[in-house]
C-alpha positions in Angstrom: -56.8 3.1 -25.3 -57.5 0.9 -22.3 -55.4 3.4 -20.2 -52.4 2.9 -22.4 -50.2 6.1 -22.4 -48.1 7.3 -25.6 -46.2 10.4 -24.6 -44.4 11.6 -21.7 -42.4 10.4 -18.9 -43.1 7.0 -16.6 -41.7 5.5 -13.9 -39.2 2.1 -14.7 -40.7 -1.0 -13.1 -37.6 -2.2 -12.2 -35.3 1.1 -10.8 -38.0 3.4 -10.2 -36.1 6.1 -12.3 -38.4 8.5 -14.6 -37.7 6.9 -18.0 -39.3 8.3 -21.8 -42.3 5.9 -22.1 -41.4 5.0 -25.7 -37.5 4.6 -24.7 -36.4 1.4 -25.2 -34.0 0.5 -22.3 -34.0 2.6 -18.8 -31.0 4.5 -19.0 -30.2 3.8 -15.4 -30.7 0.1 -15.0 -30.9 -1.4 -18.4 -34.3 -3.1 -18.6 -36.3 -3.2 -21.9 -38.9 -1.4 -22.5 -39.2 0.1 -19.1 -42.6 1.7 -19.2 -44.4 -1.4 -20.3 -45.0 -0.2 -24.3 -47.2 2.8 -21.9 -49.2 0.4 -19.9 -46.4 0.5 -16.8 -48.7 3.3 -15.4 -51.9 1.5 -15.1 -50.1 -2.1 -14.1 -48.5 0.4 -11.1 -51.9 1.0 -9.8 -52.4 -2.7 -9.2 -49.2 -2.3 -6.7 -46.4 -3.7 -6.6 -47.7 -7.3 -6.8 -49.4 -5.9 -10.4 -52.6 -8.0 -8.9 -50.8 -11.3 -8.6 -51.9 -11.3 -4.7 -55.4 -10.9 -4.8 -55.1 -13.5 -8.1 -53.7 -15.8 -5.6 -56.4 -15.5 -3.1 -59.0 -15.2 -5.4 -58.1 -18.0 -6.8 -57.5 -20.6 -3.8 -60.6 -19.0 -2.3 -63.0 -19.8 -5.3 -61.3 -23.7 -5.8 -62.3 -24.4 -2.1 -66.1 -23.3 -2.6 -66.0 -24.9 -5.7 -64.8 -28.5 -4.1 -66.8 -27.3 -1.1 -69.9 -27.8 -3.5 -69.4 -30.7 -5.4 -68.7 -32.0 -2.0 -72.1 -31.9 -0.7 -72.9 -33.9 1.9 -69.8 -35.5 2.1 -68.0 -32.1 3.7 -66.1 -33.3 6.6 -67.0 -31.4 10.4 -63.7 -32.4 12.0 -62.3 -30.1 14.4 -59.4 -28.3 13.8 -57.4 -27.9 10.2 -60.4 -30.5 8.6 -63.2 -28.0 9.6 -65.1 -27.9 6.8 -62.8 -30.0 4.9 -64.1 -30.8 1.0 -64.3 -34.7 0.2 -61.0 -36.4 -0.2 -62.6 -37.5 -3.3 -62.9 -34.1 -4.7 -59.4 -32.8 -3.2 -57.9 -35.6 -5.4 -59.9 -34.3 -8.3 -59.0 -31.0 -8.4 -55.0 -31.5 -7.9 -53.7 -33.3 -4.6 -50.4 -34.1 -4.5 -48.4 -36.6 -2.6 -47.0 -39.9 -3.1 -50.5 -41.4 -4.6 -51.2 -38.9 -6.9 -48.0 -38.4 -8.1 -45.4 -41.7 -8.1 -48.9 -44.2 -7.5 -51.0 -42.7 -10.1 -48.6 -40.3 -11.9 -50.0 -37.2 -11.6 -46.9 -35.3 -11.6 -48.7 -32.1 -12.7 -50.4 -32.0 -9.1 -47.2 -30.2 -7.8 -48.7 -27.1 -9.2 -52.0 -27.6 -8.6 -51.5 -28.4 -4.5 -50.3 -25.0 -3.9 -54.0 -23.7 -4.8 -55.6 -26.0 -2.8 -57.1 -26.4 0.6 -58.2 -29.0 2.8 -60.7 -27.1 5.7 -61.9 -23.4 6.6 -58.9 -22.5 8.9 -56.1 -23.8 6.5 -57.1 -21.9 3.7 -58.0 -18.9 6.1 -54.3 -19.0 8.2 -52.8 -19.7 4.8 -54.3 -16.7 3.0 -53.4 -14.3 5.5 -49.6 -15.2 4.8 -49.9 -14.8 1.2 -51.2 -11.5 2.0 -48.2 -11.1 4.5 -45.3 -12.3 3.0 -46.5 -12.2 -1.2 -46.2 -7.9 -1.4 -42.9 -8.2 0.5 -41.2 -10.4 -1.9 -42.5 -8.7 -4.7 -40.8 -5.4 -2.9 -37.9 -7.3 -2.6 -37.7 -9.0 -6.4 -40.4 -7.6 -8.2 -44.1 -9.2 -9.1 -43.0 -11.4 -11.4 -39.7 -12.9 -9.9 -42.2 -13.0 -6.5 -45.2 -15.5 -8.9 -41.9 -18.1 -10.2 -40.4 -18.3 -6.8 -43.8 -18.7 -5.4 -44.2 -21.7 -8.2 -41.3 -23.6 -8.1 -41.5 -23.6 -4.3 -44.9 -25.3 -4.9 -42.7 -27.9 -7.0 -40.0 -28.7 -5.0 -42.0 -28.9 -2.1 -44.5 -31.4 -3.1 -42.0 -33.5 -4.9 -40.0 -33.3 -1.6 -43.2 -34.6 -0.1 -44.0 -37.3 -2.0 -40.3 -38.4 -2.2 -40.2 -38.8 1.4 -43.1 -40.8 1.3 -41.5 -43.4 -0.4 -38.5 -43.5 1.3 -39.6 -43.4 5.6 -43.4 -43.7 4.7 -45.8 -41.6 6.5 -44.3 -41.5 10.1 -45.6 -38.4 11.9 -42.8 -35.5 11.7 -40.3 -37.1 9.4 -42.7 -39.0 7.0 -44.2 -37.7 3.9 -47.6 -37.5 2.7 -49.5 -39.5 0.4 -51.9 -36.9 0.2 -50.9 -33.1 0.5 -52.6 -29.4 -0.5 -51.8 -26.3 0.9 -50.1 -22.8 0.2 -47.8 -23.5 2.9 -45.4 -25.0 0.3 -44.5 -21.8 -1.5 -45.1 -19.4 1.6 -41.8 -21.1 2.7 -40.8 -20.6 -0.4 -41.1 -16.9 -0.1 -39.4 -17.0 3.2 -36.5 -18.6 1.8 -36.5 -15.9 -0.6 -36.3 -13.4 2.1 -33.7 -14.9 3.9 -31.4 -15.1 0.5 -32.2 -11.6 0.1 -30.7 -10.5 3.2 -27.9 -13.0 2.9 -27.4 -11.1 -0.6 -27.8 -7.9 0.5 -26.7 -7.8 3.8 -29.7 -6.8 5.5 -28.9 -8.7 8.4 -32.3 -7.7 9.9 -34.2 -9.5 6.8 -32.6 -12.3 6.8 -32.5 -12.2 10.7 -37.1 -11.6 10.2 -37.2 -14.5 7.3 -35.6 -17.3 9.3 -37.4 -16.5 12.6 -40.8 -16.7 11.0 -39.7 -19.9 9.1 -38.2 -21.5 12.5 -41.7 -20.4 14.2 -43.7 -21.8 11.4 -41.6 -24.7 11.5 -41.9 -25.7 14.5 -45.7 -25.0 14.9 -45.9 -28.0 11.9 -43.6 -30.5 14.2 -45.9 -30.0 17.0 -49.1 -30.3 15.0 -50.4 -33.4 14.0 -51.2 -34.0 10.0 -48.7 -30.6 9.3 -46.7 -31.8 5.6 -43.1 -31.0 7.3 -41.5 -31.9 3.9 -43.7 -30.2 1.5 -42.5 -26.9 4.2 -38.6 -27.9 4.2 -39.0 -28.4 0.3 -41.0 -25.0 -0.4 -38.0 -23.5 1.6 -35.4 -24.7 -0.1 -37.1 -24.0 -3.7 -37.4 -20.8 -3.1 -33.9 -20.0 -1.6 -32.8 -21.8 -4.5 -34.9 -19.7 -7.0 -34.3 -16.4 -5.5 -30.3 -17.2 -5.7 -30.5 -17.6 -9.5 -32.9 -14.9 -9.9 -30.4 -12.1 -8.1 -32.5 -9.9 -6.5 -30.4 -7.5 -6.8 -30.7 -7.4 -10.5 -33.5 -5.6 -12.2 -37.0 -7.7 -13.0 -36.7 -8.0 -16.8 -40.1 -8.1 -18.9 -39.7 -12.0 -19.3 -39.8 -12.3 -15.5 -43.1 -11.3 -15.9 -44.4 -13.1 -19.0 -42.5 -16.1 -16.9 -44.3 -15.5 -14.3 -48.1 -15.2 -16.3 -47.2 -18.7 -17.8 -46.7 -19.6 -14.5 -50.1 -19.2 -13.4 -51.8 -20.1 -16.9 -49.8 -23.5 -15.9 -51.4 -24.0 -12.6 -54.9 -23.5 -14.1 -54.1 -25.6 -17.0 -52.7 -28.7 -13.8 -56.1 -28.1 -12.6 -58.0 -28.4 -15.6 -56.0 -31.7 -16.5 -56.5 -33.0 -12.7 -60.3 -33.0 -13.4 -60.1 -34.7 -17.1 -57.5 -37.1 -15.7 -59.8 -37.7 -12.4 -62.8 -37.9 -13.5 -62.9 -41.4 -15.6 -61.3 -42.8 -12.4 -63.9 -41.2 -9.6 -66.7 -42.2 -11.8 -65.7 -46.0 -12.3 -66.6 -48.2 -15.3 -70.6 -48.3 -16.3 
């Protein structure tokens, strides 16, 4: 049914050792219920990411139309990052973060949301071909699940970082914060901290050696680019780095990882959903 399989041998998600698909812990690396109660085999034909990637993209790609279109007229032409920018209006709507939305108006769920959102056809375009980048190899690295909660609490720590900042030196350029920020950037450094822990873990000199030169590059592309959320990047890193040290990714991805890691992105929906009950009243205006 549905694919499932009931007898036989499968392949451990974790190890990658042939494992009875009704035993209850791979013999080789522990984890329970290694084939995935017989649905490992057709999760594995998602790929490693077990679809969370094209999830992702899907995801931030279908938001941006969606604020695109409620945005009507009001889409902004600016060049640059703003081309075909939805309304500020709607960007607040749907989940911006930053010092407004979250310390002003506390919106603190909007650290979730942020991460999914977009402000203008070439961020979400540049920021999608990362994810597509750097999201399979972390999930090589620490497994689909472990790859979705780094990729989240990056998101968090990043925006908090942002907003933070904001409060404490304002919005200077380069070393302020934001009182508005979206973007997938947060938890792409994220993942590139994640890297870089795994080679410092591993001792793969050369992937930690890869992870810090793209995050240095990226880096200092934002300090030379005007309206680039430098703290919502620095944050993302360090939330990941942080997240991939306690996850061990040198330790098998348990089964919780990945139920973690499907609450993760039911939460983001769900800071979404609230974003547009919660904004709503206040767009609108008394009668």
């Amino acid at each position: 049914m549905l694919g499932r399989q009931t007898t036989g041998s499968v392949v451990c998600t974790s190890c990658g050792r042939l494992v009875g698909v009704n035993d209850e812990t791979c013999y080789n690396c522990g984890r329970r219920n290694p084939g995935l109660w017989g649905f490992g085999p057709v999760l594995r034909r998602l790929g490693n990411d077990l679809g969370f990637v094209p999830l992702i993209i899907s995801g931030s790609m279908a938001l941006y139309v969606a604020m695109l279109l409620l945005s009507g007229r009001n889409v902004r032409m600016d060049l640059g990052f703003s081309f075909l920018a939805p309304d500020q209006n709607i960007l607040f709507l749907f989940g911006a973060s930053g010092a407004v939305p979250v310390v002003g108006l506390g919106r603190w769920w909007t650290v979730l949301s942020a991460g999914w959102l977009h402000n203008g056809a070439l961020h979400i375009l540049l920021n999608m071909m990362w994810v597509r980048q750097l999201a399979p190899a972390c999930a090589d690295l620490y497994g689909a699940g472990r790859m979705v909660i780094i990729y989240t609490v990056a998101s968090i720590v990043g925006f908090a970082a942002s907003s933070m900042a904001f409060l404490v030196v304002g919005g200077l350029p380069i070393i302020g914060g934001a009182r508005f920020t979206v973007g997938a950037s947060a938890p792409l450094f994220g993942l590139l901290g994640a890297i870089v822990w795994y080679g410092q873990r591993s001792g793969s000199s050369m992937t930690k050696r890869e992870g810090l030169q793209y995050a240095l590059t990226l880096g200092v592309f934002g300090l030379l680019m005007p309206g680039i959320d430098n703290w919502a990047h620095a944050g993302g890193f360090a939330g990941g780095w942080l997240m991939a040290k306690i996850l061990d990714p040198l330790k098998p991805e348990r089964i919780d990882h990945l139920a973690i890691a499907v609450g993760c992105v039911l939460l983001t929906l769900l800071a979404v959903v609230v974003s547009i009950v919660d904004g709503l009243p206040m767009l609108l205006g008394p009668r």
